[in-house]
C-alpha positions in Angstrom: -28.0 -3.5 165.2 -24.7 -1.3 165.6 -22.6 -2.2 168.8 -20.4 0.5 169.9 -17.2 0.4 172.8 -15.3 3.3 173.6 -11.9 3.5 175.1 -9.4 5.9 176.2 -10.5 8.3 178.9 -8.8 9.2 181.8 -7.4 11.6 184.0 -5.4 14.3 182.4 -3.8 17.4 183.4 -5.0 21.0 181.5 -3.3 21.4 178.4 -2.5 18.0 177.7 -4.3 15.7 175.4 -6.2 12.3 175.0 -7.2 10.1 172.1 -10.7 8.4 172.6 -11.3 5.3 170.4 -14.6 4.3 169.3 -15.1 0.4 168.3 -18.1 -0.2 166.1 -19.7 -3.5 165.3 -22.6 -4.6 163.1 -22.4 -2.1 160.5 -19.5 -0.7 158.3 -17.9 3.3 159.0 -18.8 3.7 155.2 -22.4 3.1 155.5 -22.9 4.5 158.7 -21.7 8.3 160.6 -20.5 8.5 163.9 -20.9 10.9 166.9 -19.0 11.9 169.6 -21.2 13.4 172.5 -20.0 14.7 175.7 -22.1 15.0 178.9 -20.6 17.3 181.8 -21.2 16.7 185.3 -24.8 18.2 185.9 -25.3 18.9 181.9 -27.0 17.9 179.3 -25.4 15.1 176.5 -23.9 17.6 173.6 -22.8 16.9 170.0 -19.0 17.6 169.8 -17.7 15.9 166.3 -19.5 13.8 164.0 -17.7 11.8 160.9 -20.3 10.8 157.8 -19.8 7.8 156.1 -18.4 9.6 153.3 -15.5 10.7 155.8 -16.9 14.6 155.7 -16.4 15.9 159.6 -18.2 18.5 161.3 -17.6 20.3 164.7 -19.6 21.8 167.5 -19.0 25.5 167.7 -15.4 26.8 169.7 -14.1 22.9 169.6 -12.2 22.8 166.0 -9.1 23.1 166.3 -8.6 21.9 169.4 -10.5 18.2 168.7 -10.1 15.9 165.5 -12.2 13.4 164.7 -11.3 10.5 162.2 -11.3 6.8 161.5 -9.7 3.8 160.4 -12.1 1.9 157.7 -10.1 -1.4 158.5 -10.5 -1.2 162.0 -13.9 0.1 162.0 -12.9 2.5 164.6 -13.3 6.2 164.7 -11.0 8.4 166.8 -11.6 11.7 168.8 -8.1 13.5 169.2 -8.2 15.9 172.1 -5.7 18.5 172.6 -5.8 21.4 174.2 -7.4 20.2 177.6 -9.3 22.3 179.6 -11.3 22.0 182.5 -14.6 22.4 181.4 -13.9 19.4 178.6 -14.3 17.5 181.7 -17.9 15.0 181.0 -18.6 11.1 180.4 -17.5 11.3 176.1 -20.2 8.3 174.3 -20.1 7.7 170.6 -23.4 7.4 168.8 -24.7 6.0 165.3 -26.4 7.2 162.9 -27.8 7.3 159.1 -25.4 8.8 156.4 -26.8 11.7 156.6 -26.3 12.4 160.5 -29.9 11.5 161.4 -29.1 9.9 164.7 -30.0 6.5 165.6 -30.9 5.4 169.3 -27.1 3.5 169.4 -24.9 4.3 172.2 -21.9 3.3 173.8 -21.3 3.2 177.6 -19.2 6.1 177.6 -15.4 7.0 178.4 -14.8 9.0 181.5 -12.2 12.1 180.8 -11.5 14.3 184.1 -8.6 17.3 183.3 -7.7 18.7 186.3 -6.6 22.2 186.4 
């Protein structure tokens, strides 16, 4: 069982930036990968960074650069940096679990609300 709490949404103005947290309990960052999915008003849920329990990242398409994921072992958090806000980054931002190898488990969090207003 993997518990996860995000953090750190909020209203925000275009261009400026936001740092989600990600708490996870009931399993370690190093046996376990992470997810950050977003879900726009009206969308579907989309993968937008995912962190392996090795540390390896990976991005969705047109969002590197701009987002960084990471995570503090020690805290057993993992981070989404957000810079660069637009608009259309506006959705309901959850964190998910899964298996080393980014099969995903059916762990969610409730979700983190970010709104960047143009």
């Amino acid at each position: 069982q993997v518990q996860l709490v995000e953090s750190g949404g909020g209203l925000v103005q275009a261009g400026g930036s936001l740092k989600l947290s990600c708490e996870v309990s009931g399993n370690s960052l190093s046996r376990i990968a992470i997810g950050w999915y977003r879900q726009p008003p009206g969308k579907q849920r989309e993968l937008v960074a995912g962190i392996s329990n090795s540390g390896n990242t990976k991005y969705s398409n047109g969002l590197k650069g701009r987002f960084t994921i990471s995570r503090d072992n020690e805290q057993n958090t993992v981070y989404l940096q957000m810079s660069s806000l637009k608009p259309e980054d506006t959705a309901v931002y959850y964190c998910r679990a899964g298996f080393s190898n980014y099969v995903w488990m059916d762990y969610w969090g409730q979700g983190t609300q970010v709104t960047v207003s143009s």
